[in-house]
Structure formats: structure tokens, C-alpha cells
N, C-alpha and C positions, 0 to 999 in steps of 0.2 A: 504494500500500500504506500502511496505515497505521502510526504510529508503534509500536513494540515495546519494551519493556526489555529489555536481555539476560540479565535472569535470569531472564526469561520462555521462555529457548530451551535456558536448562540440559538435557541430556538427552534434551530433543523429540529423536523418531526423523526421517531424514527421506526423503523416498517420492521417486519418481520420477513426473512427471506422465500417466504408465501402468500406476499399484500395483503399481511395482517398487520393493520395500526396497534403501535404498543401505544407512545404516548412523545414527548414532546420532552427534549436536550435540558433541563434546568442548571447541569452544575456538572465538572466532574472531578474525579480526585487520582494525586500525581503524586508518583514518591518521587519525592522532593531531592534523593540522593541521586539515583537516577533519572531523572525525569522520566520517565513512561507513566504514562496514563494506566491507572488502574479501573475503573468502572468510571461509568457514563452515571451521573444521575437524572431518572425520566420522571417525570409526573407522567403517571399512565392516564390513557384515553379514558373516557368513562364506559366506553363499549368493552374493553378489554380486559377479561379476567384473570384478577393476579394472584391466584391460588398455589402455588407453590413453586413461585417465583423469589428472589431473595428482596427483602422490602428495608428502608429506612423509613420508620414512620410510613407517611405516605406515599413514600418517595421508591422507587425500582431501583437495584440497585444493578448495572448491567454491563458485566464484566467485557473490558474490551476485547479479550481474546474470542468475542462472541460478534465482532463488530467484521462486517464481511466486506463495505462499502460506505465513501461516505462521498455521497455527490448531493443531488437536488434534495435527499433522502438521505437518513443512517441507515444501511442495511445489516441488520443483525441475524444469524443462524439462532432459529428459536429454541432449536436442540442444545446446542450450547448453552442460551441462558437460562431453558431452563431445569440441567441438568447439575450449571452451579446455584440454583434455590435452595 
């Protein structure tokens, strides 16, 4: 993948890699020694069920190694996220 700014992901909606809406980029968290981005934080969509997905409060919390694409869309492998729930 290629490199990203993160204020390029402000707001990006992000999909599931079967055009299932999860929910919408709020935040994400970066070890700071390395910089790699660690998860994506989503506000989920209100359509999209978050049953054994891993949660902050209300918050998704969506591991990047589950992040497949990030253009118009995040595209996430749903198996991956939701196998680290």
C-alpha cells in the first residue's frame, strides 16, 4: 500500500470488502516508537451490526492489518476484523 497522510483519512467512510458500510474514520492510534498505525477508530453506521467486533465504548476499534485499500473508501477485509473482536 502506498504511503497516506492522515489527514487524508479524516472522515473517509469505511466499507467492508463486500459493500458493507461499517461506519465513518473518527480517530486512529500510532505507536509513537514506530510510527505504524495501529487501528482505525470508526463510529459505526447505525445499519451495521457490531456484535463481536472489538469496541471502544462506542467507538470500532479496526485493526489496520484488516485495512485492504484506502482511496475514495477504506476498504477493510471483514474476516480480519472480525476475527481480531
Amino acid at each position: 500500500m502506498s504511503k497516506t497522510f492522515c489527514r487524508t483519512l479524516a472522515k473517509k467512510k469505511v466499507m467492508s470488502n463486500d459493500g458493507m458500510l461499517i461506519g465513518t474514520i473518527k480517530n486512529i492510534t500510532v505507536d509513537l516508537t514506530t510510527g505504524q498505525v495501529i487501528d482505525l477508530i470508526v463510529k459505526p453506521d447505525d445499519t451495521f451490526k457490531t456484535d463481536g467486533y472489538k469496541m471502544d465504548g462506542d467507538k470500532m476499534l479496526v485493526p489496520f492489518e484488516a485495512v485492504k485499500d484506502i482511496k475514495d473508501y477504506i476498504v477493510v477485509d471483514r474476516y480480519l476484523l472480525k476475527r481480531s473482536g
